[in-house]
C-alpha positions in Angstrom: 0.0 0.0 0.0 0.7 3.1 -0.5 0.6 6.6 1.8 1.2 10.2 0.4 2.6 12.3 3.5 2.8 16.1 3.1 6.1 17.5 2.3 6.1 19.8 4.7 4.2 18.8 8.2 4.9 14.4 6.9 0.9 14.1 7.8 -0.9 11.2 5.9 -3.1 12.9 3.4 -3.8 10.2 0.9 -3.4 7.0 -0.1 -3.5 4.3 -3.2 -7.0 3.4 -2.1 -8.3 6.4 -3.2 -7.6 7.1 -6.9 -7.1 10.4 -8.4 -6.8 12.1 -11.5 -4.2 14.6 -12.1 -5.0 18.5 -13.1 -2.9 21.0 -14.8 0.0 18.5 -15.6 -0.4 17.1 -11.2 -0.1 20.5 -10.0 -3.5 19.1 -8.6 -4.9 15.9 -8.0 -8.4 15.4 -7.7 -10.5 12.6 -5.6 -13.5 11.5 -5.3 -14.6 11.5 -1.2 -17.6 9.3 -0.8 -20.0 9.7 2.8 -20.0 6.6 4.7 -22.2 5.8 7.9 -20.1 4.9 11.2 -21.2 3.5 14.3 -24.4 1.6 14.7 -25.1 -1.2 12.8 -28.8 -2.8 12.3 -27.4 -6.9 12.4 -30.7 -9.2 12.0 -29.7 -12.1 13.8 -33.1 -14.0 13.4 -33.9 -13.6 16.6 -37.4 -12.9 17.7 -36.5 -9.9 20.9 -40.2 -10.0 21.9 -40.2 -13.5 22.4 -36.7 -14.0 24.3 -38.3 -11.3 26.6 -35.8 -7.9 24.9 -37.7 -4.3 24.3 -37.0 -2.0 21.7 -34.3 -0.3 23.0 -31.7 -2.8 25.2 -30.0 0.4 26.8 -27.2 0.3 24.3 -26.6 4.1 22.6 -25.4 3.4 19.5 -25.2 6.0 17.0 -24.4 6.0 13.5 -22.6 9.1 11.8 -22.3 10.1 8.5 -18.5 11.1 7.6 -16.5 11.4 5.2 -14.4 8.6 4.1 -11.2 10.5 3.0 -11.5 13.1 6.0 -12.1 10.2 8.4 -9.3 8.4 6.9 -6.6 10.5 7.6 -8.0 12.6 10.6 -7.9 16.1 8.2 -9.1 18.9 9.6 -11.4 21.7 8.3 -10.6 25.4 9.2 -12.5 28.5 8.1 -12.9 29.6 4.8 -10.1 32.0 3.4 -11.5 35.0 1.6 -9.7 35.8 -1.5 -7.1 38.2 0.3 -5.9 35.1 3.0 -5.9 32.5 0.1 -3.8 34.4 -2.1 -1.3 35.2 1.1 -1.4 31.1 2.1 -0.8 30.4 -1.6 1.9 32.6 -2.5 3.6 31.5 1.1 3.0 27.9 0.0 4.6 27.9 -3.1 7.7 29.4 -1.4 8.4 26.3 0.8 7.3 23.8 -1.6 9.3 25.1 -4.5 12.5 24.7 -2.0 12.0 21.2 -1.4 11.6 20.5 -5.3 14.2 19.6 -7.6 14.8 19.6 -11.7 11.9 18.9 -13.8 9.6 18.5 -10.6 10.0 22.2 -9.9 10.2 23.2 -13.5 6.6 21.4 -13.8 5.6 23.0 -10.4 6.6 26.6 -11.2 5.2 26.6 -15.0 1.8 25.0 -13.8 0.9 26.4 -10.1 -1.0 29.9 -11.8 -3.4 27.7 -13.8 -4.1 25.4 -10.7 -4.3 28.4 -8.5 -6.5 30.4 -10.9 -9.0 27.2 -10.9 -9.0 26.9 -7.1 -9.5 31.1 -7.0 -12.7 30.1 -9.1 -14.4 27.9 -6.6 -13.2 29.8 -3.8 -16.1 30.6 -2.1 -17.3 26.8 -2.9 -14.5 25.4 -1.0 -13.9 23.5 2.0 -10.8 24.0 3.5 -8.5 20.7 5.6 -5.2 19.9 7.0 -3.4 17.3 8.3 -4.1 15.6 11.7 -0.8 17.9 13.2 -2.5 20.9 12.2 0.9 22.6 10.9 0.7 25.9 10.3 3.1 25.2 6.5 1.8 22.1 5.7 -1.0 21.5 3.0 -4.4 22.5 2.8 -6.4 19.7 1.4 -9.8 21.3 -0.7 -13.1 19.6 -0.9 -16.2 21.0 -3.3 -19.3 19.5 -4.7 -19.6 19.4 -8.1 -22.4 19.9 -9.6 -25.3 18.1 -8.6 -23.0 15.5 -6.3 -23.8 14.1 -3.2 -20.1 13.3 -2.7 -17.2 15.6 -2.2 -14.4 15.7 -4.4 -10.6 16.7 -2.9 -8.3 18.4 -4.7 -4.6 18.1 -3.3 -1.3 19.7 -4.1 0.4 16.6 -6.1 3.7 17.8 -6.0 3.5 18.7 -2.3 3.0 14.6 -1.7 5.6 12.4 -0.6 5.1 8.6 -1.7 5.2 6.1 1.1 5.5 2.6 0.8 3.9 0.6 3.9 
């Protein structure tokens, strides 16, 4: 298997069970999120509970939550929105430390194809959700989730270049 870890903060973002496609030559990679229901689970056993002397309700509080799989996953955590002003600050200061830690053609690639994937993300702006990494670090990544249009599922955009490849 394997886990991408952030460049910067080495949080768990991602991983090969989650495909993605790449945007603006994997400046961006995008993934589909899908809700999922945790907790309480409805097993039919056969058993009659009127009959064998049970009620309704046994006393046990289960609950079941609806999350999402990728944000549940990796324990990513949403912060406010950024206005235009905050994302373009965060951006530019995000492309400063990631373009440090790239080398040759991967920083070429980076540098000549960050404006189209930043212009995109500008775009859906106010349509975004914003995530980090379980750490929370200040640097790292933000992870983006948006619902296209007419989805019931989110999809996540990432920073490709700004993953590390893990093997497990």
């Amino acid at each position: 298997m394997l886990v991408y870890q952030d460049l910067i903060s080495g949080d768990e973002l991602l991983s090969d069970s989650f495909p993605y496609k790449e945007l603006f030559d994997g400046v961006l990679w995008e993934v589909e999120g899908k809700w999922v229901v945790q907790g309480a689970i409805d097993v039919d056993i056969g058993a009659n509970p009127s009959a064998e002397g049970g009620g309704e309700d046994e006393g046990v509080d289960d609950q079941a939550v609806k999350v999402v799989d990728i944000v549940d996953t990796f324990r990513l955590q949403e912060q406010p929105a950024f206005d235009k002003k905050q994302f373009v600050s965060w951006v530019k200061k995000y492309i400063k430390a990631l373009t440090s830690k790239l080398e040759g053609e991967m920083q070429e690639r980076f540098k000549k194809n960050i404006e189209g994937a930043t212009k995109f993300l500008l775009s859906k702006l106010s349509d975004l959700q914003f995530f980090v990494g379980e750490s929370m670090h200040d640097d790292g990544s933000l992870v983006f989730a948006y619902y296209k249009d007419g989805a019931a599922d989110p999809t996540f955009l990432y920073f490709g270049h700004g993953l590390k490849e893990v093997k497990c």
